[in-house]
PDB file of N, H, CA, C and O in Angstrom:
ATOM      1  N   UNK A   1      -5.904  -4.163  40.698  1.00  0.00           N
ATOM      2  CA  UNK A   1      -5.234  -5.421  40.781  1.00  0.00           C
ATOM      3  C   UNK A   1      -3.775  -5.261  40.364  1.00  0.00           C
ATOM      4  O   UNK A   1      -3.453  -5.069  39.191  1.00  0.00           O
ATOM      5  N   UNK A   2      -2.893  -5.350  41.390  1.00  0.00           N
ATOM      6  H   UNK A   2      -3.156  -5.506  42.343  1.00  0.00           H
ATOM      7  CA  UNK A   2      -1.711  -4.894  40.710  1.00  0.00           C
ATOM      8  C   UNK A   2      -1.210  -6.296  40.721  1.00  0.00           C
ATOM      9  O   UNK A   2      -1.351  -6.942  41.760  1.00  0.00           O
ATOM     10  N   UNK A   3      -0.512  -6.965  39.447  1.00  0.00           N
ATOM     11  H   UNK A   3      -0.398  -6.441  38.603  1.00  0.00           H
ATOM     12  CA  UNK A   3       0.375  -8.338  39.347  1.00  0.00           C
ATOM     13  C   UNK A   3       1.575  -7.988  39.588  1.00  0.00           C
ATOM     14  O   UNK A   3       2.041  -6.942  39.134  1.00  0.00           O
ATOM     15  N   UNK A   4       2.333  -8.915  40.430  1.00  0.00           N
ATOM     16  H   UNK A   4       1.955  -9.765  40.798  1.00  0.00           H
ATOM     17  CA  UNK A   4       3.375  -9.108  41.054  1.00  0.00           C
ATOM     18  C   UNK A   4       4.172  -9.941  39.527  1.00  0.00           C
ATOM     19  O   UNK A   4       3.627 -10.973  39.136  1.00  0.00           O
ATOM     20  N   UNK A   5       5.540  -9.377  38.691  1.00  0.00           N
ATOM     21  H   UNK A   5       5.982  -8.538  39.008  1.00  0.00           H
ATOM     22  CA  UNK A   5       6.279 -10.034  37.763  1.00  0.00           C
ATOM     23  C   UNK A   5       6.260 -11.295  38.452  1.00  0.00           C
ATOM     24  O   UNK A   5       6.291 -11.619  39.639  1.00  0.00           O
ATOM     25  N   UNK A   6       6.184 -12.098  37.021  1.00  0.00           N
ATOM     26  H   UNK A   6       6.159 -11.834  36.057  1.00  0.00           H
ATOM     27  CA  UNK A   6       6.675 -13.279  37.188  1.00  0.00           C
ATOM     28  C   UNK A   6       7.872 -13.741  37.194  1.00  0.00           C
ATOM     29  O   UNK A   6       8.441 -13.234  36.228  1.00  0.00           O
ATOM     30  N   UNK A   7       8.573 -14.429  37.754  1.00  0.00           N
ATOM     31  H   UNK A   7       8.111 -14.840  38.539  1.00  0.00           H
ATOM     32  CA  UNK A   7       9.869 -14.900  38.118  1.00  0.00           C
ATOM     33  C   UNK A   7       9.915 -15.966  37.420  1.00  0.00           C
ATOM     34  O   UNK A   7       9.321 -17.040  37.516  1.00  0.00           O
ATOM     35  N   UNK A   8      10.904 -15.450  36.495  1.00  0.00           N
ATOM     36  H   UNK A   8      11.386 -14.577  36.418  1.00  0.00           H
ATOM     37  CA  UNK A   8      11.324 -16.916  35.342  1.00  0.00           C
ATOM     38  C   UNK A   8      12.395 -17.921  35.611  1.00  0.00           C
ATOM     39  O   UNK A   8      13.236 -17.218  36.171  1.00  0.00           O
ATOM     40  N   UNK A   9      12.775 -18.851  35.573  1.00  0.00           N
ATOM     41  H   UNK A   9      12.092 -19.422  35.118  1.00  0.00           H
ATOM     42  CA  UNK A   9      13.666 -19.408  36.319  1.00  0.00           C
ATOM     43  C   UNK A   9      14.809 -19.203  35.659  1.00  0.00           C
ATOM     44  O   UNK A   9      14.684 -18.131  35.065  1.00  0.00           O
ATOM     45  N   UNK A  10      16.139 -19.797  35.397  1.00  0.00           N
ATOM     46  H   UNK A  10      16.241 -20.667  35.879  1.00  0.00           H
ATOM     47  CA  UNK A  10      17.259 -19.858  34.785  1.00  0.00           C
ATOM     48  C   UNK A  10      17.356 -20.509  33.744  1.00  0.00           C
ATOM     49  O   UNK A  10      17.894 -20.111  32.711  1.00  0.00           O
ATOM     50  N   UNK A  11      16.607 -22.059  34.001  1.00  0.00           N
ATOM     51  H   UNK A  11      16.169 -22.383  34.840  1.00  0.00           H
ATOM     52  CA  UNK A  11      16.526 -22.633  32.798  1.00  0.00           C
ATOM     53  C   UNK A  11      15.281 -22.006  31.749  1.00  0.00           C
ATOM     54  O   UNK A  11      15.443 -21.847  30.539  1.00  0.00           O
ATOM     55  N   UNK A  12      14.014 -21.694  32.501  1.00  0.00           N
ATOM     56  H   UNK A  12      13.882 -21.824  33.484  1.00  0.00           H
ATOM     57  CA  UNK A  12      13.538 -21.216  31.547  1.00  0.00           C
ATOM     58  C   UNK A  12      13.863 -20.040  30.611  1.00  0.00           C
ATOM     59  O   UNK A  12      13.399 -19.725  29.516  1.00  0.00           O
ATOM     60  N   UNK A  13      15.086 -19.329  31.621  1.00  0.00           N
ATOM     61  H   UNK A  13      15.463 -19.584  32.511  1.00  0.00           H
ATOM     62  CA  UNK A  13      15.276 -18.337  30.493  1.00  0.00           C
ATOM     63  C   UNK A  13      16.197 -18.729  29.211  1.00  0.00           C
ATOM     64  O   UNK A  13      16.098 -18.271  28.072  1.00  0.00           O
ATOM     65  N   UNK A  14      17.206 -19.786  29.739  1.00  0.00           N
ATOM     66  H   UNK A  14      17.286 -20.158  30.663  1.00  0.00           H
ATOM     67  CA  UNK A  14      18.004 -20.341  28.576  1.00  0.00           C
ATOM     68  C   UNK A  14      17.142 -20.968  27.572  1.00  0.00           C
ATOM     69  O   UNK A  14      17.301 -20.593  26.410  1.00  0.00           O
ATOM     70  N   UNK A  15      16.109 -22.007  27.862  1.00  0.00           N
ATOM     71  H   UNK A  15      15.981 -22.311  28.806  1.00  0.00           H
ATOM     72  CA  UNK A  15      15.046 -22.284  27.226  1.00  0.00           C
ATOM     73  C   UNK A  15      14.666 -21.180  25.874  1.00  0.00           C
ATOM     74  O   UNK A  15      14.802 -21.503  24.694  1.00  0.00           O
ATOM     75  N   UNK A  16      14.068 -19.555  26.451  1.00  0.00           N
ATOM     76  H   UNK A  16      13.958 -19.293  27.410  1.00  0.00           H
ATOM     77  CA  UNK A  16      13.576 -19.296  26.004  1.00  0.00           C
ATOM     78  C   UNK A  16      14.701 -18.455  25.003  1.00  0.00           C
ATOM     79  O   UNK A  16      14.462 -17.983  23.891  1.00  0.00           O
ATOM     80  N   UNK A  17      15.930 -18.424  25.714  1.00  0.00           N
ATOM     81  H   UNK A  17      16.124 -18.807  26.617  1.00  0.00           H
ATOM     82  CA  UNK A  17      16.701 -17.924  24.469  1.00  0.00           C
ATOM     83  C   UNK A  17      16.931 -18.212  23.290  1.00  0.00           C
ATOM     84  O   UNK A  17      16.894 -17.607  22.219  1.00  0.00           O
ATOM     85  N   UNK A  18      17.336 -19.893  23.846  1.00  0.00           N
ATOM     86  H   UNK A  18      17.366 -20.385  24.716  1.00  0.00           H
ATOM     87  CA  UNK A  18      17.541 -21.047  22.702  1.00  0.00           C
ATOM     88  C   UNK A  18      16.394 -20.901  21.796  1.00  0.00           C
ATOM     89  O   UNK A  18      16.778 -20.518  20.691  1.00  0.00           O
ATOM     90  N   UNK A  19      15.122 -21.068  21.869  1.00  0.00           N
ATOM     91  H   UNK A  19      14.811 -21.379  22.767  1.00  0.00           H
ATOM     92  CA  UNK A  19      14.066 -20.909  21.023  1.00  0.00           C
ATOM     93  C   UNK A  19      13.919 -19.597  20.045  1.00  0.00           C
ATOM     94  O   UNK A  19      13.273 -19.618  18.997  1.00  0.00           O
ATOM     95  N   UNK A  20      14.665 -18.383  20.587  1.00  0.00           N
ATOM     96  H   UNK A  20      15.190 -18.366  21.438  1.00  0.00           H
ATOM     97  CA  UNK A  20      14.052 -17.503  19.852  1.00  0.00           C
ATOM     98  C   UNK A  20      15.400 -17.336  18.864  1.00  0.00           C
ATOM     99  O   UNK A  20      15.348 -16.760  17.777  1.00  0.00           O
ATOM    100  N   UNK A  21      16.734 -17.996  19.482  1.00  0.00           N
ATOM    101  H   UNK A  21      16.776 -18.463  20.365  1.00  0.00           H
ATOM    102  CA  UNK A  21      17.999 -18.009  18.041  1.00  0.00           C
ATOM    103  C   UNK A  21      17.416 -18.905  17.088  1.00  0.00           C
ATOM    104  O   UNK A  21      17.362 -18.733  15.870  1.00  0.00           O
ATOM    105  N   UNK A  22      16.911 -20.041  17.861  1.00  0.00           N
ATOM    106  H   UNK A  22      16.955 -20.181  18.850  1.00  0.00           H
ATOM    107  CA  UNK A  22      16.554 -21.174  16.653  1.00  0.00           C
ATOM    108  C   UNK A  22      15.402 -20.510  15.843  1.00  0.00           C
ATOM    109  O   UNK A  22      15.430 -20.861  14.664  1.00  0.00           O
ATOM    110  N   UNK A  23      14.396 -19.646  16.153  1.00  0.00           N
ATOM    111  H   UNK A  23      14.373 -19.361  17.111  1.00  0.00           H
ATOM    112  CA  UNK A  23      13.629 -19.387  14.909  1.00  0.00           C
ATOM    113  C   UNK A  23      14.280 -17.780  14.228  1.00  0.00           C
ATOM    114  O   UNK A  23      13.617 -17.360  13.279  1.00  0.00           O
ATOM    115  N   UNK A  24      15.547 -16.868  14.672  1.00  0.00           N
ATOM    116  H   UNK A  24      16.085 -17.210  15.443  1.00  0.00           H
ATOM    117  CA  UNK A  24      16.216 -16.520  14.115  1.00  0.00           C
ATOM    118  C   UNK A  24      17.129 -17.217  12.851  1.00  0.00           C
ATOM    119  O   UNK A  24      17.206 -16.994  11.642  1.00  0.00           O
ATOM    120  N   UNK A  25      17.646 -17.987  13.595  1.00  0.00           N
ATOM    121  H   UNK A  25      17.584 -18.168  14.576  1.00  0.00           H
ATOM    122  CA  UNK A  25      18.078 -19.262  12.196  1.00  0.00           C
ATOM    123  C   UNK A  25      17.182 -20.175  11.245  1.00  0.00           C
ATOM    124  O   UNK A  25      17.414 -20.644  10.131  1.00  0.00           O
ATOM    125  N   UNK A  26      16.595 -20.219  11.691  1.00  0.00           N
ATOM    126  H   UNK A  26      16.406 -19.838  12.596  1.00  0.00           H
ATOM    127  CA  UNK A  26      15.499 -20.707  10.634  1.00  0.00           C
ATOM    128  C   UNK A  26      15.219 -19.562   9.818  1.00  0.00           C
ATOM    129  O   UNK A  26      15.660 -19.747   8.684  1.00  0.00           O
ATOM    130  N   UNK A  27      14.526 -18.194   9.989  1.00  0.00           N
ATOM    131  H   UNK A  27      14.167 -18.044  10.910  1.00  0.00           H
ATOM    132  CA  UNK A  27      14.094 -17.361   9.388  1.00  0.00           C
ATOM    133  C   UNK A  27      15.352 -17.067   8.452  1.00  0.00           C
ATOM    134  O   UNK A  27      15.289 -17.208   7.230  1.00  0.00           O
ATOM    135  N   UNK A  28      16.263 -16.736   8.984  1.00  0.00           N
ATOM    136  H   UNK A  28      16.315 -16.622   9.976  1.00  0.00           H
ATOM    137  CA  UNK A  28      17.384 -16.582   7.928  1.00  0.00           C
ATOM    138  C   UNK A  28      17.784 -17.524   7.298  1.00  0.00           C
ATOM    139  O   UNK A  28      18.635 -17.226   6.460  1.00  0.00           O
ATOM    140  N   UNK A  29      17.339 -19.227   7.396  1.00  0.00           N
ATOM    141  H   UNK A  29      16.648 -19.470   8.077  1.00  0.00           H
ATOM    142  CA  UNK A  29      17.764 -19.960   6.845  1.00  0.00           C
ATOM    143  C   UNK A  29      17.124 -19.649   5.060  1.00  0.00           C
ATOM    144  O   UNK A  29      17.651 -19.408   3.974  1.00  0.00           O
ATOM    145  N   UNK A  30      15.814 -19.816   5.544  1.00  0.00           N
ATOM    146  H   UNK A  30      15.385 -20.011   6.426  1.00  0.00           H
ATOM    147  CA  UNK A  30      14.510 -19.932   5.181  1.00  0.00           C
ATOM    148  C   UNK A  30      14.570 -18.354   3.995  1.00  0.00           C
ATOM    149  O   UNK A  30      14.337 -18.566   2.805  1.00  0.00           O
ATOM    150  N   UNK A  31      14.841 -17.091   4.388  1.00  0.00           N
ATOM    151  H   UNK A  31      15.030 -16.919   5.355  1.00  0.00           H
ATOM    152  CA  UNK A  31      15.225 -16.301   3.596  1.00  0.00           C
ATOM    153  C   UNK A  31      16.493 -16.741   2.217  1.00  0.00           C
ATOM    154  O   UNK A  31      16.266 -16.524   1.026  1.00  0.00           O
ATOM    155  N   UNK A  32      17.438 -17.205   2.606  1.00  0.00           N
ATOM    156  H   UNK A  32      17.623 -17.381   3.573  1.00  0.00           H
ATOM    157  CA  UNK A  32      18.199 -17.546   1.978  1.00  0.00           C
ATOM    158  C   UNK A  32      17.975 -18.686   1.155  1.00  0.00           C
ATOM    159  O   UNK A  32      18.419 -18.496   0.023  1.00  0.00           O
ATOM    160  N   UNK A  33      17.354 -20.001   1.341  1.00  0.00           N
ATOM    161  H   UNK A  33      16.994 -20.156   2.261  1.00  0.00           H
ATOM    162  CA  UNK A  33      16.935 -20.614   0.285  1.00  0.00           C
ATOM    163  C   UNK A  33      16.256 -19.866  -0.434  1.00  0.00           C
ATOM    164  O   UNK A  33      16.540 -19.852  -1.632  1.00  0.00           O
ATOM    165  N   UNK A  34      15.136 -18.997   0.063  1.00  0.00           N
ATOM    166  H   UNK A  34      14.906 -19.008   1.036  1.00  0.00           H
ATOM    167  CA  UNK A  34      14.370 -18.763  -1.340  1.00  0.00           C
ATOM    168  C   UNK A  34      14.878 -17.344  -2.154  1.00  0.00           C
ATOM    169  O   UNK A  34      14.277 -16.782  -3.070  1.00  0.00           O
ATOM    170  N   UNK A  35      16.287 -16.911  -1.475  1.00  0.00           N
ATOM    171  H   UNK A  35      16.776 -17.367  -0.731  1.00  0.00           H
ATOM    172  CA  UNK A  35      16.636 -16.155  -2.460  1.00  0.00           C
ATOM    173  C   UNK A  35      17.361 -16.769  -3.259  1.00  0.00           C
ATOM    174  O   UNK A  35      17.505 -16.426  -4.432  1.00  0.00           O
ATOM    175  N   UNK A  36      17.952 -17.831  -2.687  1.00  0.00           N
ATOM    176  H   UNK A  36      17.835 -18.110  -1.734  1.00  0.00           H
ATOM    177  CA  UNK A  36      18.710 -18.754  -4.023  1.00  0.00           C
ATOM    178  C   UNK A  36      17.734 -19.214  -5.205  1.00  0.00           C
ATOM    179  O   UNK A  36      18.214 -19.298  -6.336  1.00  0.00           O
ATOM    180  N   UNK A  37      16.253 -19.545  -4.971  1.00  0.00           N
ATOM    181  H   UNK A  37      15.863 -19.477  -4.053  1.00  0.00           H
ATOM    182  CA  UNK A  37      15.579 -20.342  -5.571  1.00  0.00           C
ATOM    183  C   UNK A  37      14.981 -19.087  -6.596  1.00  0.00           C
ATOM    184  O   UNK A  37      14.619 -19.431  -7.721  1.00  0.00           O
ATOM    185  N   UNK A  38      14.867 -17.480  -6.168  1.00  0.00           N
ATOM    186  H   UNK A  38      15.162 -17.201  -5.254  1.00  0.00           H
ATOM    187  CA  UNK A  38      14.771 -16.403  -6.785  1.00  0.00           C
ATOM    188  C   UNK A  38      16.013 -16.477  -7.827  1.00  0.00           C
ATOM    189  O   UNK A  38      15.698 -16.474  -9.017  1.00  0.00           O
ATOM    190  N   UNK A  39      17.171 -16.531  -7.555  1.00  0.00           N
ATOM    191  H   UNK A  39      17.427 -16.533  -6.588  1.00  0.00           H
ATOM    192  CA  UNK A  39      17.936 -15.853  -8.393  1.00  0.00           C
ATOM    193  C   UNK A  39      18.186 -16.913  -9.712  1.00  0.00           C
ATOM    194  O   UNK A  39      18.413 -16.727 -10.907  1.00  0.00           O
ATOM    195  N   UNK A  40      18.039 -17.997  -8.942  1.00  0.00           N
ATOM    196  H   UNK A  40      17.855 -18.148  -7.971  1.00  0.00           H
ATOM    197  CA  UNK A  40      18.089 -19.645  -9.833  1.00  0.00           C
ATOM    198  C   UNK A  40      17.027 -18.920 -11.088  1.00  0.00           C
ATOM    199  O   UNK A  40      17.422 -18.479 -12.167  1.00  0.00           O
ATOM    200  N   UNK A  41      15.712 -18.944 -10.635  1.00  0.00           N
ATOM    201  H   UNK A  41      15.391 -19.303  -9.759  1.00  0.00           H
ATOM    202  CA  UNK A  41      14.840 -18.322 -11.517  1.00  0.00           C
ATOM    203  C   UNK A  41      14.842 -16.962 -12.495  1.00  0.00           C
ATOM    204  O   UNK A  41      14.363 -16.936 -13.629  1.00  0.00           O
ATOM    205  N   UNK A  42      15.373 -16.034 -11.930  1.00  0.00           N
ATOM    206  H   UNK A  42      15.761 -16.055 -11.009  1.00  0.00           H
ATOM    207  CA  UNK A  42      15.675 -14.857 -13.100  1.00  0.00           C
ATOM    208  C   UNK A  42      14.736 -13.983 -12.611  1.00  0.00           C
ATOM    209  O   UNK A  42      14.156 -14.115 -11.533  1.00  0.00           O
ATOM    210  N   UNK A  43      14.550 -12.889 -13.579  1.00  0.00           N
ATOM    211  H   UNK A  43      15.021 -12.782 -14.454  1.00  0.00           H
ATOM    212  CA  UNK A  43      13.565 -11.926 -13.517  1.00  0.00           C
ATOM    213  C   UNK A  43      11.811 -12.598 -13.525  1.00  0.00           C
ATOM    214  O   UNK A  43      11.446 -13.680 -13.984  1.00  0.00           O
ATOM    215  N   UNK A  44      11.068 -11.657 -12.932  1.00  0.00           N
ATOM    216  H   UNK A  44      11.365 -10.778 -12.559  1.00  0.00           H
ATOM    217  CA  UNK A  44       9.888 -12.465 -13.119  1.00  0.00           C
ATOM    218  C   UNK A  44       9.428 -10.544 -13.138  1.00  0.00           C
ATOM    219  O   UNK A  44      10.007  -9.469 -12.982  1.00  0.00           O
ATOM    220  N   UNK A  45       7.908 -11.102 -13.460  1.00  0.00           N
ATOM    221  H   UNK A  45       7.437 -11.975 -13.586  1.00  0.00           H
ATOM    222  CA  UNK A  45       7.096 -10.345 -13.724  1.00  0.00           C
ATOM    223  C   UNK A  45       5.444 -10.074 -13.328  1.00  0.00           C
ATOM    224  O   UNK A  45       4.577 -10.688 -13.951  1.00  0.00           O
ATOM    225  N   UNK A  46       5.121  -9.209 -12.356  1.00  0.00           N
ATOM    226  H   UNK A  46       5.824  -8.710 -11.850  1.00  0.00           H
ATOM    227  CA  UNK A  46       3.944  -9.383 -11.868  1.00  0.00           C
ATOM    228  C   UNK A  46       2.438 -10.353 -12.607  1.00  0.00           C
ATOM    229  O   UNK A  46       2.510 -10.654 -13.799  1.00  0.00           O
ATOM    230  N   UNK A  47       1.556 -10.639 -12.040  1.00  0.00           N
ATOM    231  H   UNK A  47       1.497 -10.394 -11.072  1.00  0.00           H
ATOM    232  CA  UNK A  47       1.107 -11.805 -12.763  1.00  0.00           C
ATOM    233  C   UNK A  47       0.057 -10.792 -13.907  1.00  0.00           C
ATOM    234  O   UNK A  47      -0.538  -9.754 -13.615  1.00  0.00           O
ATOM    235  N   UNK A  48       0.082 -11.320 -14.900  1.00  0.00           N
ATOM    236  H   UNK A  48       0.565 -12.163 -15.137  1.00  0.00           H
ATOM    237  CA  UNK A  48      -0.691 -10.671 -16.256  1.00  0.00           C
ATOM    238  C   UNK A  48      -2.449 -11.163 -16.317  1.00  0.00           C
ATOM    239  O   UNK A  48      -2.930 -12.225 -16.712  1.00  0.00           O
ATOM    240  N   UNK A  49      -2.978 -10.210 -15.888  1.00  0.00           N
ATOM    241  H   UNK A  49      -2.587  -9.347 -15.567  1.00  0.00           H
ATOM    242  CA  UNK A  49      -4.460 -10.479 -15.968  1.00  0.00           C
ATOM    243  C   UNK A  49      -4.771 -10.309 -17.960  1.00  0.00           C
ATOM    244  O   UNK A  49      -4.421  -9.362 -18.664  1.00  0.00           O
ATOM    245  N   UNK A  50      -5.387 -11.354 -18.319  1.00  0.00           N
ATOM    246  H   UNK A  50      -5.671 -12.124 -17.747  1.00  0.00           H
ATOM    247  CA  UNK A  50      -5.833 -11.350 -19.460  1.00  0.00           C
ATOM    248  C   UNK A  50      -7.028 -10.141 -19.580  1.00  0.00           C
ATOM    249  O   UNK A  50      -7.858  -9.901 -18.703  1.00  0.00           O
ATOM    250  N   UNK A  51      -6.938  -9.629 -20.536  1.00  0.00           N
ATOM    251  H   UNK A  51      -6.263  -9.824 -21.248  1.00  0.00           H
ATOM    252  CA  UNK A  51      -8.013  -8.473 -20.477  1.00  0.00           C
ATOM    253  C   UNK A  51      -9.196  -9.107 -20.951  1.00  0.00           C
ATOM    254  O   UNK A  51      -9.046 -10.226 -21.440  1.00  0.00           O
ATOM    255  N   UNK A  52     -10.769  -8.443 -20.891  1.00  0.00           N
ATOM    256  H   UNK A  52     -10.891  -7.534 -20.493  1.00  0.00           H
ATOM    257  CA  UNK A  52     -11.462  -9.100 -20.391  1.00  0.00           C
ATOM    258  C   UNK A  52     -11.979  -8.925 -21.425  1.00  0.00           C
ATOM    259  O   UNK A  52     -12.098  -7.892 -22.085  1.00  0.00           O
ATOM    260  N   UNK A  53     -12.556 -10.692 -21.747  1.00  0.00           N
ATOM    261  H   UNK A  53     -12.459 -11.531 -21.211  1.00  0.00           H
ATOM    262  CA  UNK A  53     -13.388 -10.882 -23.127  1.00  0.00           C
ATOM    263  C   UNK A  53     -15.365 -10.184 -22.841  1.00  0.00           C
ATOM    264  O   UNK A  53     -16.227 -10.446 -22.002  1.00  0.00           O
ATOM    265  N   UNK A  54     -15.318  -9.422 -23.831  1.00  0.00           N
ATOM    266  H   UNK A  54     -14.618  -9.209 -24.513  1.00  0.00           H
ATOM    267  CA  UNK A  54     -16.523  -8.122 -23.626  1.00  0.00           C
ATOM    268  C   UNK A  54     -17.615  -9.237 -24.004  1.00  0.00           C
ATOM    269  O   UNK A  54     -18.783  -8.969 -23.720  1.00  0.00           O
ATOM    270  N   UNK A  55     -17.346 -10.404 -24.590  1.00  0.00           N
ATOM    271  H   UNK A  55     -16.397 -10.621 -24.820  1.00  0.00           H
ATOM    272  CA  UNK A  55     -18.656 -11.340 -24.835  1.00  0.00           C
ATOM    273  C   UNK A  55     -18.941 -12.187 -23.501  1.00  0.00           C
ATOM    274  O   UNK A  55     -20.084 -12.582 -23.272  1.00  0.00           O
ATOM    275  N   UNK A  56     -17.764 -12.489 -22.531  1.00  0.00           N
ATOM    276  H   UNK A  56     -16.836 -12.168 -22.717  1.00  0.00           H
ATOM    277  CA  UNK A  56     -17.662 -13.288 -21.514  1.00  0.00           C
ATOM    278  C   UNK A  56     -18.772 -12.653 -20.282  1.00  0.00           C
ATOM    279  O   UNK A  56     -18.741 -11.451 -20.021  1.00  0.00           O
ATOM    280  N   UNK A  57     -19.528 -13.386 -19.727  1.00  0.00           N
ATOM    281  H   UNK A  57     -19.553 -14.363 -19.939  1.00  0.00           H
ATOM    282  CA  UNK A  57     -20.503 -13.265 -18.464  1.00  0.00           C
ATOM    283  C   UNK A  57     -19.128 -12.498 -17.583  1.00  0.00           C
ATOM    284  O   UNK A  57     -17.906 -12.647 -17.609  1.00  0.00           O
ATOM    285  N   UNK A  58     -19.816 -11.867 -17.037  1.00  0.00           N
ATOM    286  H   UNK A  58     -20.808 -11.746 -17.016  1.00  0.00           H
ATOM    287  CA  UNK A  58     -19.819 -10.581 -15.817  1.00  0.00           C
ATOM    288  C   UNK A  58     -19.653 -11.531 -14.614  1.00  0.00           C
ATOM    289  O   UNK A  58     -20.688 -12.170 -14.430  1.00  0.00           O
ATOM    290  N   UNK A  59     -18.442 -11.888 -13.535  1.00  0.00           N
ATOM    291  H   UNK A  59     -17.600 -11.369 -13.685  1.00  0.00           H
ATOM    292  CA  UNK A  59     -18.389 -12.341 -12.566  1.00  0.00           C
ATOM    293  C   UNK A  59     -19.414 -11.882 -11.307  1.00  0.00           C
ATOM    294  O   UNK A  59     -19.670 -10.780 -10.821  1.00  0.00           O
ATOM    295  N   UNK A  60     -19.987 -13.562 -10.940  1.00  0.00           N
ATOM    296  H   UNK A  60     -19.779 -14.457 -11.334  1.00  0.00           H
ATOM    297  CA  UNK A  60     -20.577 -13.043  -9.622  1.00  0.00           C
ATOM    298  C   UNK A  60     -20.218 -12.425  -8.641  1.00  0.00           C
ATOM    299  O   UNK A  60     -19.108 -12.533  -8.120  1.00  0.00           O
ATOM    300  N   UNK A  61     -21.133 -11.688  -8.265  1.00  0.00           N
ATOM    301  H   UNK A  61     -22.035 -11.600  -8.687  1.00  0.00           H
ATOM    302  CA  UNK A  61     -20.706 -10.537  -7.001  1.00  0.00           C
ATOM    303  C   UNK A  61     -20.958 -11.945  -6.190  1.00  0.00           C
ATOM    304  O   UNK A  61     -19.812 -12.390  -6.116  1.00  0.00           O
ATOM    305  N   UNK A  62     -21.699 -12.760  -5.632  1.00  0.00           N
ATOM    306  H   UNK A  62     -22.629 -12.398  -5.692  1.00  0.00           H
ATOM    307  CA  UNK A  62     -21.522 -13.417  -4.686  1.00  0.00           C
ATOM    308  C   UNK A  62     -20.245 -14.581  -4.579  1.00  0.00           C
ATOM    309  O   UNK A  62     -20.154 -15.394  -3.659  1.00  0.00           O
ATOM    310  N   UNK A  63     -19.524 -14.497  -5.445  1.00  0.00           N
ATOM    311  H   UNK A  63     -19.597 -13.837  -6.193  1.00  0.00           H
ATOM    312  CA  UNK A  63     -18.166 -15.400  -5.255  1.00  0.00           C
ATOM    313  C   UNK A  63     -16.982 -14.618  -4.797  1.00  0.00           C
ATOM    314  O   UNK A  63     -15.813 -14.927  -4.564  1.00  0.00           O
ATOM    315  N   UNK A  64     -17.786 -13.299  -4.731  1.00  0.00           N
ATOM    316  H   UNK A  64     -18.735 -13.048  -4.920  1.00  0.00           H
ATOM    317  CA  UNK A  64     -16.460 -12.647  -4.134  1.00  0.00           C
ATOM    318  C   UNK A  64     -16.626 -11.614  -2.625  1.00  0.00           C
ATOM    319  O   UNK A  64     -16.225 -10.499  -2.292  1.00  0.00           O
ATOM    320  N   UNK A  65     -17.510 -12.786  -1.943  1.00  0.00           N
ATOM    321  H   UNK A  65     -17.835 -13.692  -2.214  1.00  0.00           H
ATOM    322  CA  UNK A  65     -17.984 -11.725  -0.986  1.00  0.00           C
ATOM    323  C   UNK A  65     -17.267 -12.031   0.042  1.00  0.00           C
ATOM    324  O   UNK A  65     -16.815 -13.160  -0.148  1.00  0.00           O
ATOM    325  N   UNK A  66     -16.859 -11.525   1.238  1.00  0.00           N
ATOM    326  H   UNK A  66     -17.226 -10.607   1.393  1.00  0.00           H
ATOM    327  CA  UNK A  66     -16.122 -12.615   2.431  1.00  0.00           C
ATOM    328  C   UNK A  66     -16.770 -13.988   2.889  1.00  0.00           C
ATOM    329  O   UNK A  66     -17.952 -13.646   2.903  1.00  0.00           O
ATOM    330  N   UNK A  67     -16.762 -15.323   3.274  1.00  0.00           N
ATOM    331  H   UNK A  67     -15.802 -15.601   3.263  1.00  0.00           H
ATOM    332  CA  UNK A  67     -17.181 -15.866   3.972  1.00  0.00           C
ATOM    333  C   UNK A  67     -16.903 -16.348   5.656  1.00  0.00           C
ATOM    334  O   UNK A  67     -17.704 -17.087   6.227  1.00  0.00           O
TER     335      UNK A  67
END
């Protein structure tokens, strides 16, 4: 089965340009707030698992299975 390209029109190609700057600008928008909202904040630090109380019940294996 060989497909014959599809022929995009003119507007659809402006269409599809316009769409892919606009989620270029967004993504970079979108980067840039949250590096402002990073630096606003400071250093951070991976999250701290409390070490584990040896009297505390043993987590279920079935709450951690895929569903």
């Amino acid at each position: 089965m060989d497909k014959k390209p599809t022929r995009i029109s003119p507007l659809a190609r402006v269409e599809i340009e316009a769409l892919e700057a606009g989620r270029a600008w967004t993504r970079r928008k979108i980067e840039r707030d949250l590096q402002k909202l990073a630096d606003q904040q400071g250093g951070f630090s991976p999250l701290q698992r409390p070490s584990a109380d040896p009297d505390s019940p043993a987590p279920d294996q079935a709450d951690h299975r895929r569903r």
